[in-house]
FIKOL-959283 format. One line per 5 residues: number of its first residue (from 0); their letters; for each residue x, z, y of C-alpha. Coordinates in steps of 0.02 Angstrom, whole numbers. Layout:
N
NUM	A	X/Z/Y | ...
END
This chain:
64
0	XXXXX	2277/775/-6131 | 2429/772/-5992 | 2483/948/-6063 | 2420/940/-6251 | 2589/1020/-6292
5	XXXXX	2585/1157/-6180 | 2741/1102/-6064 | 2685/1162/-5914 | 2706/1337/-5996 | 2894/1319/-6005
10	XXXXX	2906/1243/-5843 | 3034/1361/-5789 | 3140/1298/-5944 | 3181/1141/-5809 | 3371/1175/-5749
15	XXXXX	3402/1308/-5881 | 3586/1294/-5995 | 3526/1236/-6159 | 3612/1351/-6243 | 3506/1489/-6148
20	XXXXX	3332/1421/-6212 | 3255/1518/-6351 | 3229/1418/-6502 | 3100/1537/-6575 | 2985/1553/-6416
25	XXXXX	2948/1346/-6402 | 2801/1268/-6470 | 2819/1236/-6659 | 2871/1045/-6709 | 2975/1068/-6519
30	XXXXX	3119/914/-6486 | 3274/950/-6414 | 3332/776/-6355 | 3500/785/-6297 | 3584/609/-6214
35	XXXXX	3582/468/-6334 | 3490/557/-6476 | 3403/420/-6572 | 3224/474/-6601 | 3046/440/-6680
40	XXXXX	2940/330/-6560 | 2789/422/-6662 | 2653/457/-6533 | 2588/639/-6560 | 2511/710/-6399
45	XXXXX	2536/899/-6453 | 2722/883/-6482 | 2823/946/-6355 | 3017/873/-6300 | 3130/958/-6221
50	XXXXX	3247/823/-6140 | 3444/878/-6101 | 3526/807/-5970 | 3717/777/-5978 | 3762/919/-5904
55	XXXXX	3692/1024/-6063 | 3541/1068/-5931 | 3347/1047/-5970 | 3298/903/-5872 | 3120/873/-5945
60	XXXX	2968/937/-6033 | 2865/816/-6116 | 2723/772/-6229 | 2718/637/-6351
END
């Protein structure tokens, strides 16, 4: 249940430019969380978020 989202897939996402991530390859229903984005505290286990650091970098993959 650790990986419902598939995360570890994109692993190599972690360190990437943002702006280099393809949109269209991520899971469907994907986040893109960038610093201070207000989101949904809605639990779903097979949602994947893609956290951006402030330096417009991926800095996490997560599922919830």
């Amino acid at each position: 249940a650790a990986d419902a989202c598939g995360a570890s897939r994109f692993r190599a996402l972690v360190g990437q430019p943002i702006a280099s991530v393809d949109r269209s390859a991520l899971p469907p229903r994907t986040r893109i969380i960038s610093p201070g984005m207000m989101v949904t505290q809605d639990f779903l286990p097979e949602r994947m978020n893609l956290r951006v650091g402030p330096d417009g970098k991926v800095a996490a993959l997560e599922c919830f």
